[in-house]
C-alpha positions in Angstrom: -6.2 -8.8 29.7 -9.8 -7.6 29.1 -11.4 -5.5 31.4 -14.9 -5.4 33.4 -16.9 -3.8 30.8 -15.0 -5.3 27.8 -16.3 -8.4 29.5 -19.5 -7.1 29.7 -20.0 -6.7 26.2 -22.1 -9.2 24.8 -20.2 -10.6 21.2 -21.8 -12.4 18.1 -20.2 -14.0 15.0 -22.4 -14.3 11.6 -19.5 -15.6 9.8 -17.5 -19.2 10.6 -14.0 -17.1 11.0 -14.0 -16.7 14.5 -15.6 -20.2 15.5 -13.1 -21.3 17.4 -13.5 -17.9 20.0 -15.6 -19.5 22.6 -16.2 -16.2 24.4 -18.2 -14.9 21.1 -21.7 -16.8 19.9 -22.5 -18.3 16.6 -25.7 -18.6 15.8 -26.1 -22.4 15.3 -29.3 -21.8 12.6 -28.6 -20.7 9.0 -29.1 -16.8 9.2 -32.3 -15.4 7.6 -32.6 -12.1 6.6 -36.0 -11.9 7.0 -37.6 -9.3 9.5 -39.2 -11.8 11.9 -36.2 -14.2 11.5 -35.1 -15.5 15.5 -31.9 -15.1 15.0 -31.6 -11.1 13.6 -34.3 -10.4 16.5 -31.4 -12.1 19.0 -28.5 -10.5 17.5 -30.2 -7.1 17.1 -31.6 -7.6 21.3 -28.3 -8.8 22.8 -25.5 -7.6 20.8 -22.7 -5.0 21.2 -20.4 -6.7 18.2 -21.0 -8.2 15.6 -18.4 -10.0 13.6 -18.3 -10.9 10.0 -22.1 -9.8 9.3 -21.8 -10.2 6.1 -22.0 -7.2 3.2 -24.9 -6.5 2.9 -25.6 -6.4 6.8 -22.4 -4.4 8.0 -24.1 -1.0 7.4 -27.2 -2.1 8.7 -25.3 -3.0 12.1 -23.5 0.0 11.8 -26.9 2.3 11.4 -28.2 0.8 14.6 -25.2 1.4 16.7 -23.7 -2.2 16.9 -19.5 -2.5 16.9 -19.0 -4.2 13.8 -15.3 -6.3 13.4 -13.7 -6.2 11.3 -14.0 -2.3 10.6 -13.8 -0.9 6.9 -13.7 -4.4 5.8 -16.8 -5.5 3.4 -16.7 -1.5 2.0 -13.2 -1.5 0.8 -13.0 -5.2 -0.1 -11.9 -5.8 -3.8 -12.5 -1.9 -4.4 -9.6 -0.1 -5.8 -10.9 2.7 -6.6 -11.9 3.4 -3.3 -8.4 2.2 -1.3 -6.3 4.4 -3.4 -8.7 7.6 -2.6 -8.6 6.4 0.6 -4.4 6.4 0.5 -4.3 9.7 -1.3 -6.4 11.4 1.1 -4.6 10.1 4.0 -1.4 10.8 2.7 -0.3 7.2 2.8 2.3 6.1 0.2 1.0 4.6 -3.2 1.8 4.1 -6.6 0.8 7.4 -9.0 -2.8 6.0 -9.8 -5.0 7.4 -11.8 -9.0 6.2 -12.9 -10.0 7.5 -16.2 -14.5 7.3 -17.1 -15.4 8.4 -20.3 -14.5 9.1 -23.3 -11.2 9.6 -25.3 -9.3 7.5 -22.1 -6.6 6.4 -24.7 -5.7 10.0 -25.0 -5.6 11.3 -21.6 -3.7 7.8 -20.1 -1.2 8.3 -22.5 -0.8 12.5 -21.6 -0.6 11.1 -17.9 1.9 8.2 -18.3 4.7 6.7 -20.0 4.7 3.0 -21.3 4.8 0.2 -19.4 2.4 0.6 -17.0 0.2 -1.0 -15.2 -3.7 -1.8 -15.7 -5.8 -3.5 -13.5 -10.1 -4.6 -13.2 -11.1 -1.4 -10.7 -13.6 -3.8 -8.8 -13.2 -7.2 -8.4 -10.1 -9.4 -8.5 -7.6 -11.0 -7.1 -4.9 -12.9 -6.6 -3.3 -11.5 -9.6 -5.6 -12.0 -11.9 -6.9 -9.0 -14.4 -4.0 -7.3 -13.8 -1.6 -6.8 -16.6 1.6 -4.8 -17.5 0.6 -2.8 -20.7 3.7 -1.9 -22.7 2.0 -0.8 -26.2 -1.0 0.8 -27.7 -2.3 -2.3 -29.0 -2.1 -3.8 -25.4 -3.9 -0.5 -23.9 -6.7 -1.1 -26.6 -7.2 -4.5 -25.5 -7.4 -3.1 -21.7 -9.6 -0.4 -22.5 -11.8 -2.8 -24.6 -12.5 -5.3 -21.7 -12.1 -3.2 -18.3 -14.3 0.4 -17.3 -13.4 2.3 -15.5 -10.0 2.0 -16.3 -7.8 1.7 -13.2 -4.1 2.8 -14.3 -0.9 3.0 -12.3 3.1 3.4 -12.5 4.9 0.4 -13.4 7.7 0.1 -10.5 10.2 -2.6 -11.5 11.1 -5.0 -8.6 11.8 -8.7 -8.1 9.8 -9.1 -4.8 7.2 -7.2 -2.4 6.2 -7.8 1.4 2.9 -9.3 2.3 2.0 -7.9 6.0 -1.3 -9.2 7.6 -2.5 -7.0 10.0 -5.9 -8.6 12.8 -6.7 -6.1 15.4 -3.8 -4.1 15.2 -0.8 -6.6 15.5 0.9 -8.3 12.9 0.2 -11.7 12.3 2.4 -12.3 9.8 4.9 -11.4 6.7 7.0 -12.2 4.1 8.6 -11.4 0.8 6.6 -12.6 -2.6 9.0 -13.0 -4.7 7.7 -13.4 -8.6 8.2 -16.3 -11.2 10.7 -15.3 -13.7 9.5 -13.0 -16.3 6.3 -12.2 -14.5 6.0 -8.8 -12.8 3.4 -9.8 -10.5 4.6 -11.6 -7.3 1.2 -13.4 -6.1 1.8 -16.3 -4.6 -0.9 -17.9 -6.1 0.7 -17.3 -9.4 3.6 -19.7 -8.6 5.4 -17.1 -6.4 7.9 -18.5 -3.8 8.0 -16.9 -0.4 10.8 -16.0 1.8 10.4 -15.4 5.9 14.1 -13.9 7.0 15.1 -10.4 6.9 11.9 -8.8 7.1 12.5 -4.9 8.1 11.0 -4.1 11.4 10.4 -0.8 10.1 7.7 -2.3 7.3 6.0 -3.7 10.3 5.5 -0.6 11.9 4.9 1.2 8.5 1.7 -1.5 7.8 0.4 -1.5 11.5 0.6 2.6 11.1 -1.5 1.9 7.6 -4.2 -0.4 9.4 -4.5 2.0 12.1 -5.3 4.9 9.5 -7.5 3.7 7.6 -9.3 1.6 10.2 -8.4 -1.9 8.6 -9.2 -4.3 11.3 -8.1 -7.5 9.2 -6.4 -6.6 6.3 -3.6 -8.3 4.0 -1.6 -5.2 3.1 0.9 -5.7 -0.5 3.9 -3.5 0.3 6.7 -2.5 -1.8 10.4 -1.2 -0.4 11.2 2.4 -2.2 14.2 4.4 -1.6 14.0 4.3 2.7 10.3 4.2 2.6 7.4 2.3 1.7 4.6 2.1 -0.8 1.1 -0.1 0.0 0.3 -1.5 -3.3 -3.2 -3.0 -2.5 -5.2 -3.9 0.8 -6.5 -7.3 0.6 -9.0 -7.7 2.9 -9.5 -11.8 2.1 -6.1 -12.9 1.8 -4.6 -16.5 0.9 -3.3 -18.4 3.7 -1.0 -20.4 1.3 2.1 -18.3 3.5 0.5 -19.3 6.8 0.3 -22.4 5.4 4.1 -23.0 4.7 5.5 -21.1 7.7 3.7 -23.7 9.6 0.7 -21.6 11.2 -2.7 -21.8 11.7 -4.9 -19.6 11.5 -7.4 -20.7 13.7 -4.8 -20.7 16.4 -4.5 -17.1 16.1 -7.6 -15.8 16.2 -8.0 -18.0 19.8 -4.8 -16.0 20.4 -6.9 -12.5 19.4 -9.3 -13.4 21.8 -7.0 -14.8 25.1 -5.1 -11.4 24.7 -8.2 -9.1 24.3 -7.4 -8.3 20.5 -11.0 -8.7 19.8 
């Protein structure tokens, strides 16, 4: 249960996620960014957190001292350049990646790996999309002629992945993506069928223990089984809620949860 000065704190929302969390305002005006706008003058006056502010006012909250949820969020989101720095300087298990600027990339991908691999857009992206297994030349050509940087990693075979959401720390949910036939990506919005036994408790520690390093507060981690261990393959910090959807939860229902427990 929250204590005294966690109920003390004085909690705003900017976004509609959280709308159902009684115990945190919404402003009930469109927000305006402008300096004599009410509702900034209120938020910046009364607020200790602020939820969901929005890109570009996340490090603005964070420069004057305001808890921002949900932490390394809007900074990492869609990046992935920065999430695999991130993983390589935390020592967290990922895929050999490597981001090639400049010139003569042909030359120096192909010193550094072996066909197939994989190639995806650096920034931007999702749900599968712009990613692509490159297996000749003529493919990387194509990739190199559309995408810069170029954002290349080890193809590791495998017929399915977890999906582990992580809000505030706990596990909301998981399950195993498991790809269409002849498509090495496992996305569920590509057609991908889920699967909800079996899932190792180990992999739930292993993505809370992920969160927790690099400060993902919400976060929709793609992990793949290797050996005894684990690999993150991508943090998505918007995730579908198709696999909410057909395990039969709601979201909304959750985050009330978040905030009954003292998550948030």
């Amino acid at each position: 249960m929250p204590g005294l000065l966690e109920n003390s704190r004085v909690k705003y929302a900017l976004g509609r996620h959280l709308r159902v969390c009684r115990s945190i305002r919404q402003p009930k005006e469109a927000l305006d960014l402008d300096v004599n706008s009410e509702t900034i003058h209120r938020v910046l006056g009364e607020a200790s957190d602020v939820f969901y502010p929005g890109q570009v006012l996340d490090p603005l909250f964070k420069a004057l001292g305001k808890r921002v949820f949900p932490g390394n969020f809007y900074s990492f989101m869609g990046n992935k350049i920065r999430q695999s720095l991130l993983f390589q300087w935390l020592g967290i298990p990922h895929p050999r990646t490597k981001i090639y600027y400049g010139a003569r990339k042909e030359e120096r991908i192909l010193r550094d790996f072996s066909f197939p691999f994989v190639g995806k857009r650096a920034v931007g992206g999702s749900q599968g999309k712009e990613v692509f297994l490159i297996r000749d030349e003529k493919e990387l050509e194509t990739y190199l002629s559309l995408y810069h940087p170029a954002y290349v990693q080890e193809y590791i075979p495998a017929s399915r992945d977890l999906r582990i959401v992580v809000f505030a720390g706990h596990v909301i949910h998981a399950y195993w993506r498991i790809g269409k036939p002849g498509d090495f990506r496992h996305n569920v919005s590509r057609g991908g069928s889920v699967e909800f036994e079996n899932i190792p408790e180990d992999a739930l520690e292993f993505a809370r223990w992920v969160a927790e390093r690099c400060g993902f507060d919400e976060v929709g981690l793609d992990i793949l089984p290797r050996g005894e261990s684990y690999l993150v393959l991508e943090a998505n910090m918007v995730y579908g809620l198709e696999g909410f959807r057909r395990r039969g939860l709601d979201i909304n229902k959750i985050f009330s949860r978040a905030e009954k427990e003292g998550w948030i």
